[in-house]
N, C-alpha and C positions, 0 to 999 in steps of 0.2 A: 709408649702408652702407659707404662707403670709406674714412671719415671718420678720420686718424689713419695713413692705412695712405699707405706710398709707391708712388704711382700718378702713373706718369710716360706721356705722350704723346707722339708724334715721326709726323711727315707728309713720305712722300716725293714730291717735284714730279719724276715724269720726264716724257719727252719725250711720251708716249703714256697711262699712266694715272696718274692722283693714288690715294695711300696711305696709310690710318693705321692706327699701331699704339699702342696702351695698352696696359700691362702693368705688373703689380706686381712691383715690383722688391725685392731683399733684399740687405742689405751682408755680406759674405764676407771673407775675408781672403787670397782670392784679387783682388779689387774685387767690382766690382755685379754680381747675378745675378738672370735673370726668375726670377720667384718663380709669376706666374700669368700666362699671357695672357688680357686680358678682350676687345681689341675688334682686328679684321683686318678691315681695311675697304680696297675697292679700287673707284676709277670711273674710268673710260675717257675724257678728257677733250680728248685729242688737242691739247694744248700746243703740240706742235714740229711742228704744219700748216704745211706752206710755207716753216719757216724755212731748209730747205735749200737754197730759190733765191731766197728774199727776203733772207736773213739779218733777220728780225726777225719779232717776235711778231705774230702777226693781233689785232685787238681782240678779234673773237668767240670767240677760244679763250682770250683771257684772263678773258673772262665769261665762261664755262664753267667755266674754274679755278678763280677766284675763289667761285663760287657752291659750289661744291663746297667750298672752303678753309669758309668758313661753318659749314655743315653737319657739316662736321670739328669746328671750332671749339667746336658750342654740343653736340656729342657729349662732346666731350675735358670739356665743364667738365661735364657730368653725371656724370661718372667721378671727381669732384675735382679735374682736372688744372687746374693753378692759370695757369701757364706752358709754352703748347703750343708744339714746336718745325717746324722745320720745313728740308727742303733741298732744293735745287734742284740739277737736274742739267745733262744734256747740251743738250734744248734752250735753256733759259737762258741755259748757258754760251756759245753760238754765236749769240744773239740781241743784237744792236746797239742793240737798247734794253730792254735787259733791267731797266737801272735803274726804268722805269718801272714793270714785275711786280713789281720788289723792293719798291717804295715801298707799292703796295696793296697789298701782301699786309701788309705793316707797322701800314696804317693797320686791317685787321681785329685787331690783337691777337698776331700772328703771330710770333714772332722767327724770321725768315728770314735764311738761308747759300747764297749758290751755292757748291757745292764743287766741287773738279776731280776730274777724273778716278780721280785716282791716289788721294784722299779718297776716292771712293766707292767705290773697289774694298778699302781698305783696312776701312770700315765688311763689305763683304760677307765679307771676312775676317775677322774680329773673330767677326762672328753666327757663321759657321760652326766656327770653331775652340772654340765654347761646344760644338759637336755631336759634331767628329770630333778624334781624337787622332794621328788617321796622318797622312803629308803629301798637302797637299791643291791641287787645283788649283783653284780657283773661279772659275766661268764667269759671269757676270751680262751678258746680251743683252738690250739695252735698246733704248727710240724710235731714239734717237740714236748711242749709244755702245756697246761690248760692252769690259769690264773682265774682265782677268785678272788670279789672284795667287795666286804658289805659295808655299806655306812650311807648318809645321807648327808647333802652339801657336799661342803669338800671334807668334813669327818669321817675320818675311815676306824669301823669297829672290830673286822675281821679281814685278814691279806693273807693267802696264801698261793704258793706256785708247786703247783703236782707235775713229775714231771710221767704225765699221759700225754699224746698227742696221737692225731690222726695217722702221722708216718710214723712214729715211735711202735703205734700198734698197730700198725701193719705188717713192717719188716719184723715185728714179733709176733704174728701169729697168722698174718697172710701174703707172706714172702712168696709162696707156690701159687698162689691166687687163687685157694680152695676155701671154699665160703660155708664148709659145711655147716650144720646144727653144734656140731661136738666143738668146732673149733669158735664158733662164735660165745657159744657159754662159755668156753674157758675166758674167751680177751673178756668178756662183760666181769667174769667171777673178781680178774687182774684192776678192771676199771673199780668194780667196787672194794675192793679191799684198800686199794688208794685214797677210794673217797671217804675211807672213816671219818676225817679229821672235821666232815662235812654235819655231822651229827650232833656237834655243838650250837650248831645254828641252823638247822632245818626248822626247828617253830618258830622261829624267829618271824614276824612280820615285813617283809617287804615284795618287791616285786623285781622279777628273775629276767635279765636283760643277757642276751645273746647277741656277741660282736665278733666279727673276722669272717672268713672264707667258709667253714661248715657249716656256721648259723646262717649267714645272711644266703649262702647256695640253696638250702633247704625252702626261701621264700621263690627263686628264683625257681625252680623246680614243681614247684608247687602250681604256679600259677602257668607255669609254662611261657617263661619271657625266651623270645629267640632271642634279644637283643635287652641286654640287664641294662634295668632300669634302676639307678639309686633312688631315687623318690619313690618308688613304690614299694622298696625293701625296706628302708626305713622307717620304723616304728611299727613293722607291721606285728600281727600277731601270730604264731604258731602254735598250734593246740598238741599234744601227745598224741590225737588218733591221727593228726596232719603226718607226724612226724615218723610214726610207725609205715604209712603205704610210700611215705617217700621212700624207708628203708626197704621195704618188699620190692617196692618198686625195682631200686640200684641190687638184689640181690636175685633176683628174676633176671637182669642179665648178666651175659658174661662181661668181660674187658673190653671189647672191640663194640659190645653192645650198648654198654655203657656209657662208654667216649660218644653216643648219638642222640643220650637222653636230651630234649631240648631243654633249657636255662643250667644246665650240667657242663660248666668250665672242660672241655676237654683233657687237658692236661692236671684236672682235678679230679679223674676218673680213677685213677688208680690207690685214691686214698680218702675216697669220699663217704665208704661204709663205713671203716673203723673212726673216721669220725664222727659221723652220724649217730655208732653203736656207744661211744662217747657222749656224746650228748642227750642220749635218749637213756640212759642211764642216771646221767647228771639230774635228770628230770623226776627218773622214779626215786630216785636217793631222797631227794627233795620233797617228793610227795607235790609237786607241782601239776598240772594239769595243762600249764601253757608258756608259754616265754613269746617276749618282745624283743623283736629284732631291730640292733642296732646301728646305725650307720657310721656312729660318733666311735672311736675304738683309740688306742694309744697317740695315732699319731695326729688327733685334734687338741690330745691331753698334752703330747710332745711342744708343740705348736704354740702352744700360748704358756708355756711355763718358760718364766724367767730364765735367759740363757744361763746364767752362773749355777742355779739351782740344780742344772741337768747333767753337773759333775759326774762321776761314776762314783769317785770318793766321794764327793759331801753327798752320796743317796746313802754310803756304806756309814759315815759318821752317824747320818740320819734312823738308820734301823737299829745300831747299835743301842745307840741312846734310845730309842722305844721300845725297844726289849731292855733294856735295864729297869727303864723307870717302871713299866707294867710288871716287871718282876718284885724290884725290889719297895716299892707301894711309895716311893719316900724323892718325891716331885721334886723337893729342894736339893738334894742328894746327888739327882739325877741332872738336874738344871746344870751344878758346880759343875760337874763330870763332864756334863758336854762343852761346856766352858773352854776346859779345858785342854777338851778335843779341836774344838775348833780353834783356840790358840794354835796349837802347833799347825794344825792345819796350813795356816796361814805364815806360819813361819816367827809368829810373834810368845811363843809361851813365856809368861814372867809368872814370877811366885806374887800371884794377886789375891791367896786367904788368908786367913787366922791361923794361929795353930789347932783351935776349937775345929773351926770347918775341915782343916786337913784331919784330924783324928775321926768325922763322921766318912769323910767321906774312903778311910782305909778300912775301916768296918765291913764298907759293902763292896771295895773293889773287886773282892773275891768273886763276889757275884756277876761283875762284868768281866771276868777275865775267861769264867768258865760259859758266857755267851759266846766270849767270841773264838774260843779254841775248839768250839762244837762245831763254828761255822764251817762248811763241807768245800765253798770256792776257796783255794788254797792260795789264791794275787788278794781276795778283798782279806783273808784272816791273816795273811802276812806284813800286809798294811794296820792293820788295825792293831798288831800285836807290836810292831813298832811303835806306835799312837801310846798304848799302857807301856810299855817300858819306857816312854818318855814321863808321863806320869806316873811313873812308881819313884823315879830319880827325883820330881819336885818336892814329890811329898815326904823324901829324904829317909 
């Protein structure tokens, strides 16, 4: 039935539910465009159990995942998907042995990426800017991490990854399942001290777009769907006073009471307020009044981006070089640098400047050296630190 036709696959690993999307995709001359969505698939798998005070993956949530990855797997080839993708997110990324996830999911068939932060907030950019044309903020509140990123098109003017999440702040502050007054002002005091970084762009003009599980739960909730409906989540609107008796609501019961609220995921029960308490925060920081809920999230953005581009490295080349150039103001400087990078990348570096260009460009190397020795993932700074000591040798 699909036979002939391009039918691409892509599975997201977060911290809380595992995700696949298939979709036929069309080449445009703007790039790739979903053509049709054929499969929207989400299970609750709870990956990133514990890794907040273990720092490492539990086995039993890795057999949960893995059995689930499967399932994906022998879906994806029914639909023709020849080569199914696959990313990992915030628990991975925080997981000390995450190699070992990486390896089995590898040996299903799987081509697996952990990506950072600022890569997935970029994919949720991508997906959305196929929907909206205005400037856009996009909110994706994850297990582990909550990604923002403003910009309009595909120009992105602000990208950042916090790492709050729904489980992160649960197992930190509603591990006993006590929902009091005192403990709920604390996680909010914890969420906003996080969202300082938020205060450079709060006048900013655009419009606040909420994608993933918390956001899009809160429409399904709302209107009371026994049976979730993606067209009616999508693009809806959620108001702050909506978004407050949702919260009353999930806090008026207990756990078992919860697990029966109708459009309320069962298995989303136990991490649906400090998400919520998460986003309704996100909102007052903002001085917002409402958000549009999104249907379009990473893995539409995954989906139509150029297979080569979804490197792990060529995204770490990629940020590198835009924190140099925004730091050190000097475009051309920055242009040679990445030159550079991507030679070796590729395995091709030749001495291809002037002596002129190589003396501008040891001026400011200092400046990218001290980007990347800040960086906190210790596989993408040990990469990239290889990358300058290859160029500090050309430049002799």
């Amino acid at each position: 039935m699909y036979q002939g036709k391009n039918i691409k696959g892509v599975i997201d690993i977060g911290t809380n539910s595992c995700r696949l999307f298939i979709a036929e995709l069309e080449n445009t001359s703007e790039g790739k465009k979903i053509k049709r969505e054929l499969v929207k698939d989400v299970e609750i798998v709870k990956l990133g159990e514990g890794v907040n005070k273990t720092h490492n993956l539990n086995p039993e949530a890795i057999k949960r995942t893995l059995d689930c990855l499967k399932k994906y797997k022998e879906k994806a080839s029914s639909y023709g998907v020849e080569n199914i993708r696959a990313f990992a997110t915030s628990a991975v990324r925080d997981a000390e042995n995450r190699e070992v996830f990486l390896q089995e999911v590898s040996k299903l068939g799987i081509k697996i990426e952990c990506i950072s932060g600022k890569t997935e907030a970029t994919l949720n950019f991508l997906g959305n800017s196929l929907v909206f044309k205005d400037r856009i903020l996009v909110v994706d509140i994850g297990g582990g991490s909550t990604e923002f990123t403003l910009g309009k098109d595909k120009t992105i003017d602000f990208i950042q990854s916090i790492n709050i999440g729904a489980v992160r702040a649960t197992e930190k502050f509603f591990s006993d399942n006590d929902y009091s007054e005192e403990k709920i002002e604390k996680c909010k005091a914890w969420i906003r001290k996080n969202l300082e970084i938020l205060k450079t762009i709060k006048d900013r003009d655009f419009k606040l777009i909420g994608v993933a599980g918390t956001a899009t739960t809160q429409i399904s909730v709302r209107d009371k769907m026994e049976i979730y409906d993606s067209s009616k989540v999508h693009m809806a609107t959620l108001t702050l006073d909506e978004l407050k008796e949702n919260l009353s609501l999930f806090l008026s019961k207990n756990f078992e009471e919860r697990k029966k609220i109708v459009g309320l995921e069962e298995k989303r029960a136990d991490v649906i307020i400090a998400g919520t308490l998460i986003l309704l925060t996100i909102l007052e920081e903002l001085n917002q009044e409402q958000i549009i809920i999104s249907e379009s999230d990473n893995l539409s953005g995954a989906i139509t981006r150029e297979e080569e581009t979804m490197s792990e490295r060529l995204e770490w080349i990629m940020e590198a070089y835009e924190s140099f150039r925004k730091s050190s103001g000097r475009r051309l400087i920055a242009g040679n640098i990445f030159d550079y990078f991507m030679q070796d990348f590729r395995g091709e570096m030749a001495d291809a400047y002037d002596i002129a260009t190589k003396e501008e460009i040891r001026e400011d190397i200092k400046t990218l050296a001290d980007i990347i020795y800040q960086e906190e993932d210790k596989h993408k700074r040990e990469f990239l630190v290889e990358i300058l000591v290859n160029l500090v040798k050309m430049l002799g």
